[in-house]
C-alpha positions in Angstrom: 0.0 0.0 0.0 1.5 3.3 -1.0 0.7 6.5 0.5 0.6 10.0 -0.8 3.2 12.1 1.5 2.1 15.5 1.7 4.8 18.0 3.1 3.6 22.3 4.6 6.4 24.9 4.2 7.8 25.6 7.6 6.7 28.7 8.8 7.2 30.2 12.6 4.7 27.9 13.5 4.6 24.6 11.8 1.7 22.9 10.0 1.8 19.0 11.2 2.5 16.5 8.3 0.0 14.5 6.5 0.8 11.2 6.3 -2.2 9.7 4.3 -4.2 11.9 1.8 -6.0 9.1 -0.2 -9.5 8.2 -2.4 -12.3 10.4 -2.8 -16.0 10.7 -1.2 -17.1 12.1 2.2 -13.8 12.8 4.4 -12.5 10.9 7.5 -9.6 12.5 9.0 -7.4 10.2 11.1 -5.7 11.1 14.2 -3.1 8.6 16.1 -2.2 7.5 19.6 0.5 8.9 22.3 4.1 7.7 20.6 2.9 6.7 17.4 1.8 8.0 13.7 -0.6 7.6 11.1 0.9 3.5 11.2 -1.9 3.5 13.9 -4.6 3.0 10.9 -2.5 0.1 8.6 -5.5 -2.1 8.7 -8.0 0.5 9.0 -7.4 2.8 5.9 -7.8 0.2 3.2 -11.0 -0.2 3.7 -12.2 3.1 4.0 -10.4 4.6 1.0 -12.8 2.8 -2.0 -15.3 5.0 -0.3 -13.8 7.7 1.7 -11.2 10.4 1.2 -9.0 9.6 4.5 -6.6 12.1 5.8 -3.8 10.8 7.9 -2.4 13.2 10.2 0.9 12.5 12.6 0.1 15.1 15.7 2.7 17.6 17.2 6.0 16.1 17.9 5.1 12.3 17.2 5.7 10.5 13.5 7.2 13.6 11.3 5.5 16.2 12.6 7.6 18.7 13.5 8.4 19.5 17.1 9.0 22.9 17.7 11.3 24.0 21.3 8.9 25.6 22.7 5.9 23.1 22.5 4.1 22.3 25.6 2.1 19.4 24.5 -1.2 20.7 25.7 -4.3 19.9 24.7 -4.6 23.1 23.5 -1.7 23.8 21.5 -2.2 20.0 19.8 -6.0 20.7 19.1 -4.9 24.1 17.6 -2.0 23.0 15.5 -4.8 20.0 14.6 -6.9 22.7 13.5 -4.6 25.0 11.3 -3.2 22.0 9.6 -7.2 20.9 8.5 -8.4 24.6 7.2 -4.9 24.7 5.5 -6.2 21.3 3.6 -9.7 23.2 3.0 -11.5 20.6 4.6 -14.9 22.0 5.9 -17.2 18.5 7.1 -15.9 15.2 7.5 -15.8 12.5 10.4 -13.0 12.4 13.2 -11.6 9.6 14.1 -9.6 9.6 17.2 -7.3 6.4 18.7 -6.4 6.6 22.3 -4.8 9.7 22.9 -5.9 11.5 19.9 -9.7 10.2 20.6 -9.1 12.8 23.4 -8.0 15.0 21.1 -10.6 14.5 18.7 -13.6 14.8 21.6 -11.8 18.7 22.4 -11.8 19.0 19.1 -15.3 18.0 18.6 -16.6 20.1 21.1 -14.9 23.8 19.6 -15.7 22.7 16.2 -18.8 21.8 16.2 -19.7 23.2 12.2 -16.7 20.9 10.7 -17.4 17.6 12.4 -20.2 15.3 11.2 -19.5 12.6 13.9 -16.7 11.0 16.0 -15.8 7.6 16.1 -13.4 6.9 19.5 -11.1 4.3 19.1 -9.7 2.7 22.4 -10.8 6.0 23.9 -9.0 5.7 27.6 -11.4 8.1 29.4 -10.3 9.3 32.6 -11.9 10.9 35.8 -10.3 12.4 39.2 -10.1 9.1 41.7 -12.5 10.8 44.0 -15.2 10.9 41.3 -15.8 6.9 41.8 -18.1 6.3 44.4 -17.3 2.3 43.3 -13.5 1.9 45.9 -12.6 -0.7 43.4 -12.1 1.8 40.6 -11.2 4.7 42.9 -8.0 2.5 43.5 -7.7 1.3 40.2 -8.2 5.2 38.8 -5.4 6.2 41.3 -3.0 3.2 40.3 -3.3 4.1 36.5 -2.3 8.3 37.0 0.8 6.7 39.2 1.9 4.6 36.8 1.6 7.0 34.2 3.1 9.3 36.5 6.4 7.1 37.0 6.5 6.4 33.5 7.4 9.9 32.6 9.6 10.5 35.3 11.9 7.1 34.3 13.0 7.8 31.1 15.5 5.1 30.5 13.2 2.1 31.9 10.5 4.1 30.0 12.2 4.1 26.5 13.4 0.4 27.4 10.2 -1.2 27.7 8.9 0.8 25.3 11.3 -0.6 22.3 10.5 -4.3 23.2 7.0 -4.0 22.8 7.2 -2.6 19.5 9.3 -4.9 18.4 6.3 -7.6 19.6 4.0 -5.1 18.1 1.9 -6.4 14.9 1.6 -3.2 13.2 5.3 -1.7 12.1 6.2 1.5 13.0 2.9 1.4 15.6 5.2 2.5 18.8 8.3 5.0 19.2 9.5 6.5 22.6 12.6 7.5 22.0 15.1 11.0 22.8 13.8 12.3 19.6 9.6 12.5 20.8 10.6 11.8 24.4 9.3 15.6 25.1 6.1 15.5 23.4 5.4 12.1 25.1 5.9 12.7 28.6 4.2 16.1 28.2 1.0 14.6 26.1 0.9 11.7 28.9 0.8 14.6 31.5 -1.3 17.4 30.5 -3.8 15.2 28.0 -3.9 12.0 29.2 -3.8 12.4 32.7 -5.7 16.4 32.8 -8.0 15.1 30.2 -11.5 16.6 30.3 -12.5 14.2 27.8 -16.4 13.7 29.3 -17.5 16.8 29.6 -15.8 17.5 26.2 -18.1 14.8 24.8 -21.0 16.2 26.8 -21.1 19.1 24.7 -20.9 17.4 21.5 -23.9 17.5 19.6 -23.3 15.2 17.0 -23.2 11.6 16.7 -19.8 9.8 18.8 -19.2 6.5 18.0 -17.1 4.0 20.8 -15.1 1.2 19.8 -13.0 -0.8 22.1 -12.2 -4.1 22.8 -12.5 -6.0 26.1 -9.0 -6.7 27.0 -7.5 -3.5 26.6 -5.6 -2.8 29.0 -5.5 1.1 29.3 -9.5 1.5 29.8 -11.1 2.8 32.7 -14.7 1.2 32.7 -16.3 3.5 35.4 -15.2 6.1 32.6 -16.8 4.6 29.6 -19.6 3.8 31.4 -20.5 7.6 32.0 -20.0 8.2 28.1 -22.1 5.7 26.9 -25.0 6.9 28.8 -25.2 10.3 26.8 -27.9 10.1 24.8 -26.1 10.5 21.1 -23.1 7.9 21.9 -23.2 4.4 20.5 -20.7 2.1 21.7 -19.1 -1.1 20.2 -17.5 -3.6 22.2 -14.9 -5.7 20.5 -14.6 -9.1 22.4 -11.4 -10.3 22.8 -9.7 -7.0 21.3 -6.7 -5.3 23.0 -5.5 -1.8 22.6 -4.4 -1.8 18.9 -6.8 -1.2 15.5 -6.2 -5.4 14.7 -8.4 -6.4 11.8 -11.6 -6.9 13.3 -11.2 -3.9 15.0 -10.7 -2.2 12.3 -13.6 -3.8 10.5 -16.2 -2.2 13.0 -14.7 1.3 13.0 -14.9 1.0 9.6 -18.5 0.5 9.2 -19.1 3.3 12.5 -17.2 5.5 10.0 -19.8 4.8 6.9 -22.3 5.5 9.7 -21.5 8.7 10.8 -20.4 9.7 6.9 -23.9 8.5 6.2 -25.9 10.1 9.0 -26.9 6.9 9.8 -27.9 6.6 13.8 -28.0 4.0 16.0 -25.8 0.9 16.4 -23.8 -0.6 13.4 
């Protein structure tokens, strides 16, 4: 599969680099995990470009993007540079699809851009909440253990970077995980201040259009007591994958395909 590499003129401030511009049709713009790049979607693009034009971005400071000094890996700053980089392409409706991190990405962005988005489909969205917001002690604890593991992840680079190398290399997707010296900045930031000081419910509470869950049951990195609160809004439809982990793996792929042709097709209601 080849892709179409489209490189922005650097300016003072960057536009991020499209990966994947491909096909033609209603547009689904594509937006990666913490630590990886547009690889994220290998088994989900082909089979939305016969239908779709799909736009593959890397964000800020992950996959070649650039990654200015002075970045601070907000949610903010990546949902702004997301934004420049999308009315530089001209693209004015299309569906978002976020995986992990950039589902939290793509929920802000949802929720300030209402006009552009026709619908969002989350893709191993890990939806976090304060520990004291679980009235359940189970998942107050288990809330609390996840923010200190990501919390000593960040602060141990070496063991960090380590573990993070032997997993890809077990990964099935190529290319699907880098934490190295050159994105370690815009990984351990992103972890922090959008992963960890996410406002990802409330940012989906004020969506009005139609969101879209997928996840599967063994994945590692979600926070039931968290989903659980999204898929009780009243435009959310969620789809769980049994069996599925973390990564878009074929059949995962396969359903957020046909949520994407969903949305595209203002179709409601489970798929």
């Amino acid at each position: 599969m080849v892709f179409r590499n489209v490189r922005w003129p650097w300016t003072s401030r960057p536009l991020l680099y499209v990966s994947v511009d491909r096909g033609t049709g209603p547009v689904v713009v594509l937006v990666h995990g913490i630590a990886s790049s547009a690889a994220t979607f290998a088994n989900l693009i082909p089979l939305l470009v016969p239908s779709h034009r799909v736009v593959a971005i890397d964000l800020l400071g992950f996959g070649d993007s650039p990654a200015p000094s002075d970045a601070t890996y907000t949610m903010a700053e990546h949902v702004d540079y997301l934004e420049r980089t999308i009315k530089h392409l001209g693209l004015s409706r299309f569906v978002l699809v976020g995986h992990s991190l950039g589902s939290l990405i793509a929920a802000r962005y949802g929720a300030q851009h209402q006009r552009r988005v026709q619908g969002l489909v989350l893709v191993s969205p890990p939806i976090y909440l304060p520990p004291e917001s679980f009235g359940d002690p189970l998942e107050r604890t288990a809330m609390g253990l996840y923010l200190r593991a990501y919390e000593f992840l960040r602060s141990n680079k070496p063991f960090t970077m380590r573990n993070a190398a032997f997993l890809a290399r077990l990964s099935p997707i190529k290319d699907v995980l880098e934490v190295s010296e050159r994105n370690w900045k815009a990984f351990a930031l992103s972890l922090e201040n959008v992963i960890e000081l996410q406002t990802a419910v409330s940012d989906l509470a004020s969506v009005s259009t139609s969101i879209h869950l997928v996840y599967g049951t063994l994945d590692p990195f979600l926070m039931p007591g968290g989903l659980r609160i999204v898929e009780q809004m009243r435009h959310v439809t969620a789809h769980r994958v049994v069996g599925a982990d973390h990564l878009i793996r074929p059949r995962v792929a396969r359903v957020t395909a046909t949520a994407v042709a969903s949305v595209a097709a203002n179709r409601p209601g489970n798929v």
